[in-house]
Predicted model as a PDB file, atoms N, CA, C, CB and O in Angstrom, pLDDT in the B-factor column:
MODEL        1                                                                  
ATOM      1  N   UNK A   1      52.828  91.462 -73.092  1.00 70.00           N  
ATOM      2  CA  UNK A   1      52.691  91.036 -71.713  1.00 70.00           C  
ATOM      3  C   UNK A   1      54.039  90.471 -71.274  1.00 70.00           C  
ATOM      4  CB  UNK A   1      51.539  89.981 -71.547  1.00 70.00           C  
ATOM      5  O   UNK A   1      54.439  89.552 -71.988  1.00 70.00           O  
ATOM      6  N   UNK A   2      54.767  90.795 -70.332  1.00 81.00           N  
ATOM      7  CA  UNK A   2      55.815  90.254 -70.060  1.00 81.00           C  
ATOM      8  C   UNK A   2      55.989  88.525 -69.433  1.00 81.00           C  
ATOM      9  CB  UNK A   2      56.240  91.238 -69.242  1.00 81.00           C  
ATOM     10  O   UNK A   2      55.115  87.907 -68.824  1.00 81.00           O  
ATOM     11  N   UNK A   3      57.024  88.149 -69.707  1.00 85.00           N  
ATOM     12  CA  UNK A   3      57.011  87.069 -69.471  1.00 85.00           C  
ATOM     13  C   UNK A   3      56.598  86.718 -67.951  1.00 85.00           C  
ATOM     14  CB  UNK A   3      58.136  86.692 -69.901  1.00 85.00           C  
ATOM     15  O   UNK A   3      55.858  85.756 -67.744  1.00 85.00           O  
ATOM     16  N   UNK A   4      57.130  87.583 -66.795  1.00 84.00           N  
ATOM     17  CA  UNK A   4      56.716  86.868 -65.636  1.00 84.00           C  
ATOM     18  C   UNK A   4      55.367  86.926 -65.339  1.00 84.00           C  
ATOM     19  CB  UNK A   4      57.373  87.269 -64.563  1.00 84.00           C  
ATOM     20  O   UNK A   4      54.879  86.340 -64.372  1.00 84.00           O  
ATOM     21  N   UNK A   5      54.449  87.913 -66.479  1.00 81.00           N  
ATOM     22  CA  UNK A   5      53.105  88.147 -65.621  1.00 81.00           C  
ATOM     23  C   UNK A   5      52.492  86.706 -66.009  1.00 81.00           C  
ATOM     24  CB  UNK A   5      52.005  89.669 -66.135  1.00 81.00           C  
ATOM     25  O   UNK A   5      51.675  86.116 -65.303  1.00 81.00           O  
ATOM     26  N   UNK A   6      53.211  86.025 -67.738  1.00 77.00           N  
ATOM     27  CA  UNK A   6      52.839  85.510 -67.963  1.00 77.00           C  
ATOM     28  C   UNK A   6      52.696  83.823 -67.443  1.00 77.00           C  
ATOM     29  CB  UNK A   6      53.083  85.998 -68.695  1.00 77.00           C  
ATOM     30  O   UNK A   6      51.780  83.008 -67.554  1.00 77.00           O  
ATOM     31  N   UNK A   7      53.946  83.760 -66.887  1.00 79.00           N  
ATOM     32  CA  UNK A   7      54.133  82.406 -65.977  1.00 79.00           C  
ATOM     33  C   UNK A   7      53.373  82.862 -64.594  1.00 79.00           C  
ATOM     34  CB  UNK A   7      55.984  81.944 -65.658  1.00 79.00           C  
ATOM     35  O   UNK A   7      52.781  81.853 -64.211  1.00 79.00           O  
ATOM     36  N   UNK A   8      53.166  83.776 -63.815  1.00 80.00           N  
ATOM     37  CA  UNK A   8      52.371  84.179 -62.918  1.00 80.00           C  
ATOM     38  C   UNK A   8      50.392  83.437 -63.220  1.00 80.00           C  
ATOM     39  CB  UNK A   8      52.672  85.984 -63.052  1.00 80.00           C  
ATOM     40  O   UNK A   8      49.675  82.589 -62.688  1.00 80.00           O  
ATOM     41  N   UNK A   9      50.311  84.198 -64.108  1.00 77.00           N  
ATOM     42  CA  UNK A   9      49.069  83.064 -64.772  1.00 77.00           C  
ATOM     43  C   UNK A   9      48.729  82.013 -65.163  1.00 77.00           C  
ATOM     44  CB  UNK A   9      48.696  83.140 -65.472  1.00 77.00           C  
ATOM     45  O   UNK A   9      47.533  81.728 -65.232  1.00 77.00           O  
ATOM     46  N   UNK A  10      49.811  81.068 -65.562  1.00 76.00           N  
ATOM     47  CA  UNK A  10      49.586  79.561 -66.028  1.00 76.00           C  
ATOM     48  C   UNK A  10      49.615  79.186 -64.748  1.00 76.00           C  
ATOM     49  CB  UNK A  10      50.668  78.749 -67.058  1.00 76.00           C  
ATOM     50  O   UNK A  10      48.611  78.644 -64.287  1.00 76.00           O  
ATOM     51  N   UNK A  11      50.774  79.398 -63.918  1.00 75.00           N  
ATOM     52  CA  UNK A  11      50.375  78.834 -62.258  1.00 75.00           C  
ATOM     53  C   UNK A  11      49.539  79.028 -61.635  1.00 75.00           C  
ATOM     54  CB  UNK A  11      50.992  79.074 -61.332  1.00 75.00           C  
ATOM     55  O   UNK A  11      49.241  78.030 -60.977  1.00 75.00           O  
ATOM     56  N   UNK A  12      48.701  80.168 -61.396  1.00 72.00           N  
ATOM     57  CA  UNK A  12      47.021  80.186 -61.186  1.00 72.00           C  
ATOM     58  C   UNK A  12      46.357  79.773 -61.572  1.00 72.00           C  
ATOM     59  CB  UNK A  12      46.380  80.878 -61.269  1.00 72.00           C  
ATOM     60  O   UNK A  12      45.255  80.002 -61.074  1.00 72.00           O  
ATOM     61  N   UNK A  13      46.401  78.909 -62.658  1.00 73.00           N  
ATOM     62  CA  UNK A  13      45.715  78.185 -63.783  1.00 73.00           C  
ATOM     63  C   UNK A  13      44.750  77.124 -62.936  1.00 73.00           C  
ATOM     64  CB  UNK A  13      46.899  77.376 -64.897  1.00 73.00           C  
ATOM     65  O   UNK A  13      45.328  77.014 -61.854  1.00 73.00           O  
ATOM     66  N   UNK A  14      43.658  76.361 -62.910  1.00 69.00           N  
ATOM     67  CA  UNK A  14      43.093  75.698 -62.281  1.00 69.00           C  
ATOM     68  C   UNK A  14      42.079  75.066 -63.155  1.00 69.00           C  
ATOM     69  CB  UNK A  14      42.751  76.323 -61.268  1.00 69.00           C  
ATOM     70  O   UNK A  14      41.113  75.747 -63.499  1.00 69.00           O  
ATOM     71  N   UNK A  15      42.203  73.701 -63.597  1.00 65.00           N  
ATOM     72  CA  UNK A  15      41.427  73.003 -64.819  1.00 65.00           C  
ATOM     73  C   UNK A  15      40.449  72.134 -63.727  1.00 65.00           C  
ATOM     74  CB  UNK A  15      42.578  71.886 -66.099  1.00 65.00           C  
ATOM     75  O   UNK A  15      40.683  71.463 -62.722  1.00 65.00           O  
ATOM     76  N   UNK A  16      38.856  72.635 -64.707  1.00 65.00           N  
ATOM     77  CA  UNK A  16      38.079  72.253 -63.318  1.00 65.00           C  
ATOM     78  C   UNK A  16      36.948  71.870 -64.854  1.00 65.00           C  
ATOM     79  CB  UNK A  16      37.597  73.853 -61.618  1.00 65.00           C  
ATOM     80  O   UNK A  16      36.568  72.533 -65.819  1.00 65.00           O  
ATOM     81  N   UNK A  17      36.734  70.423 -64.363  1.00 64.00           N  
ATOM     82  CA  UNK A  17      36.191  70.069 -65.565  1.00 64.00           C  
ATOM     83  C   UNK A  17      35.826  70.235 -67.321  1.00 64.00           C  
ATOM     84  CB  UNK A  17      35.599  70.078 -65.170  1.00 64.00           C  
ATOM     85  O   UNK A  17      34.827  70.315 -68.035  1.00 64.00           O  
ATOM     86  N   UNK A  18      36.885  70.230 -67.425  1.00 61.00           N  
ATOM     87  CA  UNK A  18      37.672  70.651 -68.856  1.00 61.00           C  
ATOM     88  C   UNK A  18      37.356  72.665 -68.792  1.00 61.00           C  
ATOM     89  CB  UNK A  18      36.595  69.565 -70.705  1.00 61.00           C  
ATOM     90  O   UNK A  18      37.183  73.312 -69.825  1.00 61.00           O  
ATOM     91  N   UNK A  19      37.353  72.968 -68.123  1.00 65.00           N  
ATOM     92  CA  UNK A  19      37.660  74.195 -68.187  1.00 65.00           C  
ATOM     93  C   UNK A  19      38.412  75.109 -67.419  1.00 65.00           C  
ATOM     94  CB  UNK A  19      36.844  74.563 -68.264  1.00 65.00           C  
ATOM     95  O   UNK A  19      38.759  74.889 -66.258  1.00 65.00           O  
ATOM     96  N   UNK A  20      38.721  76.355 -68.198  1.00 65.00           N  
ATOM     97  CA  UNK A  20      40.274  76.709 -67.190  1.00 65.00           C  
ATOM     98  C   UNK A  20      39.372  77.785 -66.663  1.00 65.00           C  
ATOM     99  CB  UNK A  20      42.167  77.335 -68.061  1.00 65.00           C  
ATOM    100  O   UNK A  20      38.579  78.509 -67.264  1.00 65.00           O  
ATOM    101  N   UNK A  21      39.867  77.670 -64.659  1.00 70.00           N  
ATOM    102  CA  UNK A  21      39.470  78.496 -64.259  1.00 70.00           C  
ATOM    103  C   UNK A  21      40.876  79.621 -63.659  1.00 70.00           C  
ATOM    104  CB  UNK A  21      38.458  77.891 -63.419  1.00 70.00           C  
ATOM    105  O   UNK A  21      41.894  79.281 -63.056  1.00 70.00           O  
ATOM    106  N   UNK A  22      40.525  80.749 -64.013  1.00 72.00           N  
ATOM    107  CA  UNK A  22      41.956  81.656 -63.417  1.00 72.00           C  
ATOM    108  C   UNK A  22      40.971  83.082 -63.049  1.00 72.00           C  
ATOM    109  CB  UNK A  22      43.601  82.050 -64.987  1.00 72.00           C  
ATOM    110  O   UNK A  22      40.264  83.655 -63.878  1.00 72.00           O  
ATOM    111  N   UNK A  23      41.088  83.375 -61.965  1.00 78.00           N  
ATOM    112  CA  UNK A  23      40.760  84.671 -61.282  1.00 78.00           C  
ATOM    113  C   UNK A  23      40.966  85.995 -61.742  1.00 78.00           C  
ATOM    114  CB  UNK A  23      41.335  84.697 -60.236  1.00 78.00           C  
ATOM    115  O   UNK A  23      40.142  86.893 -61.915  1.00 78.00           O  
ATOM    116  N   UNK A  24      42.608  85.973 -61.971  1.00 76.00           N  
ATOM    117  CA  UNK A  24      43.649  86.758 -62.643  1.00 76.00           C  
ATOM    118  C   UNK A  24      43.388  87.028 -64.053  1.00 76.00           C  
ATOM    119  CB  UNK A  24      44.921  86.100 -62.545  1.00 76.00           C  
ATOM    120  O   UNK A  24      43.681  88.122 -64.536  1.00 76.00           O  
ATOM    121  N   UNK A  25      42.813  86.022 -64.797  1.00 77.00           N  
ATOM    122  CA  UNK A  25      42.527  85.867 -66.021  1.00 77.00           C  
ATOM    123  C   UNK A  25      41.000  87.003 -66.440  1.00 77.00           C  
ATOM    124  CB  UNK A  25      42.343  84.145 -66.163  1.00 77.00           C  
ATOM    125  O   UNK A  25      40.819  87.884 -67.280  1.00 77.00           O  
ATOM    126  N   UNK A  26      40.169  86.405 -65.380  1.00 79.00           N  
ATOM    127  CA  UNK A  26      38.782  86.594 -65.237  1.00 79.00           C  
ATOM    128  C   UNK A  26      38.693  88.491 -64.980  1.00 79.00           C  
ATOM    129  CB  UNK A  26      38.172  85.475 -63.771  1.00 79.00           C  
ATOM    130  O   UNK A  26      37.757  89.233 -65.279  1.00 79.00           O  
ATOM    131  N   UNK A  27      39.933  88.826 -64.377  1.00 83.00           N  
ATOM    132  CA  UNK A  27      39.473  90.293 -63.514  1.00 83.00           C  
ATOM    133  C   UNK A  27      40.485  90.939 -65.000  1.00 83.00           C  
ATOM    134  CB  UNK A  27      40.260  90.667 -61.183  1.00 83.00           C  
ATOM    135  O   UNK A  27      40.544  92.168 -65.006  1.00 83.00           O  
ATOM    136  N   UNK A  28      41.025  90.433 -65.852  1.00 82.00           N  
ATOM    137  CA  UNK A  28      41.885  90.964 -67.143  1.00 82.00           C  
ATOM    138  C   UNK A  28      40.673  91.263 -68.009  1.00 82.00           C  
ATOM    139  CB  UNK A  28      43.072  89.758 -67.932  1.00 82.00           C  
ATOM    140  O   UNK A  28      40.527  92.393 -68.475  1.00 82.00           O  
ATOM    141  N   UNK A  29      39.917  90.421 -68.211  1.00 80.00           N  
ATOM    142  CA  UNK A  29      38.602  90.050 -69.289  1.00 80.00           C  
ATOM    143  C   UNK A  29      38.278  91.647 -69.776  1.00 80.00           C  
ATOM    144  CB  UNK A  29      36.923  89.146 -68.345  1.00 80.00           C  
ATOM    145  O   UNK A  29      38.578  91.862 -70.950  1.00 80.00           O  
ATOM    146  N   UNK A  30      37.773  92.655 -69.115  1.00 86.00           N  
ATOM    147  CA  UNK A  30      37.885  93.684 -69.735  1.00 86.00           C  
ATOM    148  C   UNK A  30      38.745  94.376 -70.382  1.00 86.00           C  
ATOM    149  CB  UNK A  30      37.621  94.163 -69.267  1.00 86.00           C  
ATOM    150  O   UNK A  30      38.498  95.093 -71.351  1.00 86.00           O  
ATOM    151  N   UNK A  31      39.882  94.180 -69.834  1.00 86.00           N  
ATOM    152  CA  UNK A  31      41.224  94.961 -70.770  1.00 86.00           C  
ATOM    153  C   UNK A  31      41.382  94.346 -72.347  1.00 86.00           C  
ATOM    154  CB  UNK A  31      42.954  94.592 -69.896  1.00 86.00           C  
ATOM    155  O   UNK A  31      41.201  94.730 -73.503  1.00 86.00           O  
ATOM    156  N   UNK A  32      41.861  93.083 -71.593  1.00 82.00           N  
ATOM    157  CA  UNK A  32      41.998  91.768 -73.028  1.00 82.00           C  
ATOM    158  C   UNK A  32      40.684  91.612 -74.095  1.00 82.00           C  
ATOM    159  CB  UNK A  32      42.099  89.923 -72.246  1.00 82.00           C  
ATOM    160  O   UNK A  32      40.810  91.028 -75.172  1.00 82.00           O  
ATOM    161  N   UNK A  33      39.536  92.154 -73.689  1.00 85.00           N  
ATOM    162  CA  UNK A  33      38.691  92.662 -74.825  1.00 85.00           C  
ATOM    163  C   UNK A  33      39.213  93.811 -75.637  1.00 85.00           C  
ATOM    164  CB  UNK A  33      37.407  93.074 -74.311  1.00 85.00           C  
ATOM    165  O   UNK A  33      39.504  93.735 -76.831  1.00 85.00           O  
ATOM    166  N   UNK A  34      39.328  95.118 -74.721  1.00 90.00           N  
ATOM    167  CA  UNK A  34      39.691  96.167 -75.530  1.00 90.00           C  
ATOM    168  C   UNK A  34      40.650  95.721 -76.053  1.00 90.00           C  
ATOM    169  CB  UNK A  34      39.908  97.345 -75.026  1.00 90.00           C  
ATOM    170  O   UNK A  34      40.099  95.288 -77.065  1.00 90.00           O  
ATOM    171  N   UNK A  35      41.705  95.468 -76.177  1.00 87.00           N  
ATOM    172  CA  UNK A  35      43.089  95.030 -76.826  1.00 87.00           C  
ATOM    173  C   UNK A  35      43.053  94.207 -78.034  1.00 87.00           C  
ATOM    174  CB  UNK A  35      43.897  94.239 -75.868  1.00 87.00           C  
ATOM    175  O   UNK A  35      43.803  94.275 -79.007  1.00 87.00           O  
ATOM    176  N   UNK A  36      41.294  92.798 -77.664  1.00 88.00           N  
ATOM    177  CA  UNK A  36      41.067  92.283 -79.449  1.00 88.00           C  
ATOM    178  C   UNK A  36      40.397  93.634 -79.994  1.00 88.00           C  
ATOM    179  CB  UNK A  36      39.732  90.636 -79.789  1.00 88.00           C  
ATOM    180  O   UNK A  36      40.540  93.996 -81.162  1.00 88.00           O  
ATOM    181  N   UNK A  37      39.834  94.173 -79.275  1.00 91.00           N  
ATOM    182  CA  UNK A  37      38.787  95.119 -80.300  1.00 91.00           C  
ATOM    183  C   UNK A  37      39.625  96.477 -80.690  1.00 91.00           C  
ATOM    184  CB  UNK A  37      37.142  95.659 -79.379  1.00 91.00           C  
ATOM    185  O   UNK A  37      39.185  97.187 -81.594  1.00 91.00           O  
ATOM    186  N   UNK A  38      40.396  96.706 -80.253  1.00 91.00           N  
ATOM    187  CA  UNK A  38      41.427  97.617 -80.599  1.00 91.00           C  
ATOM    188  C   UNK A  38      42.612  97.106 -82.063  1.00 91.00           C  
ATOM    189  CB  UNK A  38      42.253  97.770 -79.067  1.00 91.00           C  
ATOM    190  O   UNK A  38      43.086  97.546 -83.111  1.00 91.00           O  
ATOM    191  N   UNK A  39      42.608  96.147 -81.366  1.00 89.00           N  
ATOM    192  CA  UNK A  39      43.748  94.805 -82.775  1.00 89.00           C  
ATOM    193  C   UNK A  39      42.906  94.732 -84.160  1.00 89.00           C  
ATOM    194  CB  UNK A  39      43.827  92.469 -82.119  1.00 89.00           C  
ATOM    195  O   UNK A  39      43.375  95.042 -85.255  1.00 89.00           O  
ATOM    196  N   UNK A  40      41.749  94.330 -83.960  1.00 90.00           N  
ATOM    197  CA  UNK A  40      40.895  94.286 -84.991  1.00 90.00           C  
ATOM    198  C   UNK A  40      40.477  95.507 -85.799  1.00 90.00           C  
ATOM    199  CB  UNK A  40      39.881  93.752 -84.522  1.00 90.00           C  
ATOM    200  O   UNK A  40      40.480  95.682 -87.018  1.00 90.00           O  
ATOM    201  N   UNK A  41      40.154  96.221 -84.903  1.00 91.00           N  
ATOM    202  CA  UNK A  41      40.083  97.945 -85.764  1.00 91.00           C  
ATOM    203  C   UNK A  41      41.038  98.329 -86.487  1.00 91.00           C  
ATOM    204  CB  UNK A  41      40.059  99.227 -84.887  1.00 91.00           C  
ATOM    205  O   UNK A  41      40.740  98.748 -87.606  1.00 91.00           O  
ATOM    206  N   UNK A  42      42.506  98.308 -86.072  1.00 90.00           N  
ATOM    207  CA  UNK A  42      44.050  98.199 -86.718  1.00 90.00           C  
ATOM    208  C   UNK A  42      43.862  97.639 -87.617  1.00 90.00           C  
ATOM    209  CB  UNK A  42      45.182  97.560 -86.084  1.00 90.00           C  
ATOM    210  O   UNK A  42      43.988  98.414 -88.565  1.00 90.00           O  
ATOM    211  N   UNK A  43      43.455  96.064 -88.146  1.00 89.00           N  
ATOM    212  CA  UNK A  43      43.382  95.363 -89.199  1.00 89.00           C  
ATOM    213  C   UNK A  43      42.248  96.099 -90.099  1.00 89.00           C  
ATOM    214  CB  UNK A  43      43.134  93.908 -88.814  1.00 89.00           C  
ATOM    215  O   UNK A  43      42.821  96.464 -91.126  1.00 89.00           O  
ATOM    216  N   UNK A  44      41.315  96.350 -90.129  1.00 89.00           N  
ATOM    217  CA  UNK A  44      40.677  96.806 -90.387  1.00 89.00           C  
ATOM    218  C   UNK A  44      40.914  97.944 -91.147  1.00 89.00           C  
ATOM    219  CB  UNK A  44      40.217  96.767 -89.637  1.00 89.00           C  
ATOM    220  O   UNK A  44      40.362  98.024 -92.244  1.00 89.00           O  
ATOM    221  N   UNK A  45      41.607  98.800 -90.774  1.00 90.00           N  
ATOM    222  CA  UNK A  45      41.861  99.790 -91.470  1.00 90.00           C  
ATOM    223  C   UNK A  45      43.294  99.679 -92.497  1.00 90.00           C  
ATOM    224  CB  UNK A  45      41.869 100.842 -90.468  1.00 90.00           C  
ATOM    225  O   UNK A  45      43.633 100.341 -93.478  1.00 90.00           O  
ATOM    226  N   UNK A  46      43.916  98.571 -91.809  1.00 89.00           N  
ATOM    227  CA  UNK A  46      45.421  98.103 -92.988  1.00 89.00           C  
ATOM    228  C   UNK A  46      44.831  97.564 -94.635  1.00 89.00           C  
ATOM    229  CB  UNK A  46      46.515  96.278 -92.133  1.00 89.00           C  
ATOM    230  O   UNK A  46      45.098  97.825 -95.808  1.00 89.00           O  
ATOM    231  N   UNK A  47      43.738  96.532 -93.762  1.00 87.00           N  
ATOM    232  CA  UNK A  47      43.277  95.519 -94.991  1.00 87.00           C  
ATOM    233  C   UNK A  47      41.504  96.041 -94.781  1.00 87.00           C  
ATOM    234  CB  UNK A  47      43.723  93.336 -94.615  1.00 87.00           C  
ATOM    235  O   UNK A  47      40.689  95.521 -94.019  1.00 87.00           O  
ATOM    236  N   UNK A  48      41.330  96.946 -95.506  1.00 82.00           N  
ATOM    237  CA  UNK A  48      39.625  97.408 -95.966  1.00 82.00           C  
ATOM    238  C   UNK A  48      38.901  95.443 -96.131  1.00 82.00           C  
ATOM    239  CB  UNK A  48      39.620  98.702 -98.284  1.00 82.00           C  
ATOM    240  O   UNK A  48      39.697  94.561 -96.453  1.00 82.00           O  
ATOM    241  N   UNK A  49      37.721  95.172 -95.916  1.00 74.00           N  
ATOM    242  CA  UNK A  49      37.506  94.339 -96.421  1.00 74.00           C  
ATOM    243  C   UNK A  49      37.530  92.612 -95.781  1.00 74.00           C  
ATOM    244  CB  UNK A  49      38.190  94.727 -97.281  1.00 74.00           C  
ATOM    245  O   UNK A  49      36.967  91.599 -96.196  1.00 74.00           O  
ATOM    246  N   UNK A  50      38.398  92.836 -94.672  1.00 66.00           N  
ATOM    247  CA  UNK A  50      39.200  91.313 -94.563  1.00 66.00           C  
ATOM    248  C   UNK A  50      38.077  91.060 -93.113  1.00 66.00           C  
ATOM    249  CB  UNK A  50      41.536  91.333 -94.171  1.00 66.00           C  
ATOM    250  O   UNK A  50      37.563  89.955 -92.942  1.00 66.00           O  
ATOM    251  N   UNK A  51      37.879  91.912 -92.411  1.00 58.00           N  
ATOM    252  CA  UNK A  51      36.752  91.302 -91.451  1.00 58.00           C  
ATOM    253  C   UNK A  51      35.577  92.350 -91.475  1.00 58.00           C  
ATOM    254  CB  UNK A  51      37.325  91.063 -89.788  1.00 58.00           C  
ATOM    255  O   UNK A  51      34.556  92.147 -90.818  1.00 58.00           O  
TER     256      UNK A  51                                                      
ENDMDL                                                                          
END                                                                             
């Protein structure tokens, strides 16, 4: 992720009773799944066994 998208998001950032609310964050949620579940399959097949 490049750095400006990434300072782009901490400044949208909005802590609303101990929890972070971000829009930007919220409308990512599908990608940034595929990307753990994609990461994890990778491991998975390096290290048989480990999850």
């Amino acid at each position: 992720m490049p750095e400006s998208l990434c300072n782009e998001l901490l400044d949208d950032i909005d802590f609303y009773y101990n929890k972070v609310k971000c829009r930007k964050i919220e409308r990512m949620l599908p990608a940034l799944s595929k990307m753990v579940i994609e990461e994890q399959n990778d491991i998975a097949k390096q290290h048989p066994g480990v999850l």
